[in-house]
C-alpha positions, 0 to 999 in steps of 0.5 A, spaced: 660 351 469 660 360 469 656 358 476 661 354 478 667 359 477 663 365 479 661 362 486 670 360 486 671 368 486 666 369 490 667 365 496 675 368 494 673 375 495 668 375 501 673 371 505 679 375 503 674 381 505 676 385 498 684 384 499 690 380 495 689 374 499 687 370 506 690 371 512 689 365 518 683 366 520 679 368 513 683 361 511 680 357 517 674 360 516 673 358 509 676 351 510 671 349 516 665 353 512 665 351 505 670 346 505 668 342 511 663 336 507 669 334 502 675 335 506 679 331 512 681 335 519 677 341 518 675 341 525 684 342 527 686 348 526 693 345 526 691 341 520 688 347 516 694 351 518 700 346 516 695 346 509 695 354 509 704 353 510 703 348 504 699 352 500 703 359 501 708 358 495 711 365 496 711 365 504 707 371 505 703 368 510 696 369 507 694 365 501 692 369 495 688 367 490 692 363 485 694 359 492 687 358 493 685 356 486 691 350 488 687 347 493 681 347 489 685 344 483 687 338 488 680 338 491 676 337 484 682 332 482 682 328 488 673 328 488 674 326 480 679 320 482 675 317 488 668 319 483 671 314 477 675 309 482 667 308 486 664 307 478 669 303 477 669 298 482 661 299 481 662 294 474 
């Protein structure tokens, strides 16, 4: 689990390149590159900035930490929900 954190705060500071919060390019970057496997359009970069629009609470234009940390708590969600719905369907 601290792995797992580590590695979020991580990919967070190295794609923000040390600042408060990613702007467009560093959030379609980390979209298309960390997150490509688990999520639908990543390869739109319409869809990723329309994701980056409805993830930016305080309309700043970047996404900042706690943003991020909302697309990972809905990611993990929705990879829990489809991991126990395909066990269930499984029995």
């Amino acid at each position: 689990m601290e792995g797992a954190i580590k590695t979020l705060v991580t990919t967070f500071l190295t794609s923000s390149k040390g600042k408060e919060g990613l702007d467009s390019q560093s959030f379609q970057k980390l979209v298309t590159k960390q997150l490509g496997s688990i999520m639908e359009d990543t390869n739109s970069s319409s869809a990723i900035k329309e994701m980056q629009r409805g993830l930016d609470e305080n309309n700043d234009g970047k996404v900042s930490f706690q943003e991020y940390l909302t697309l990972i708590g809905y990611l993990a969600n929705s990879l829990s929900q489809s991991k126990c719905g395909s066990s269930a369907d499984a029995s």
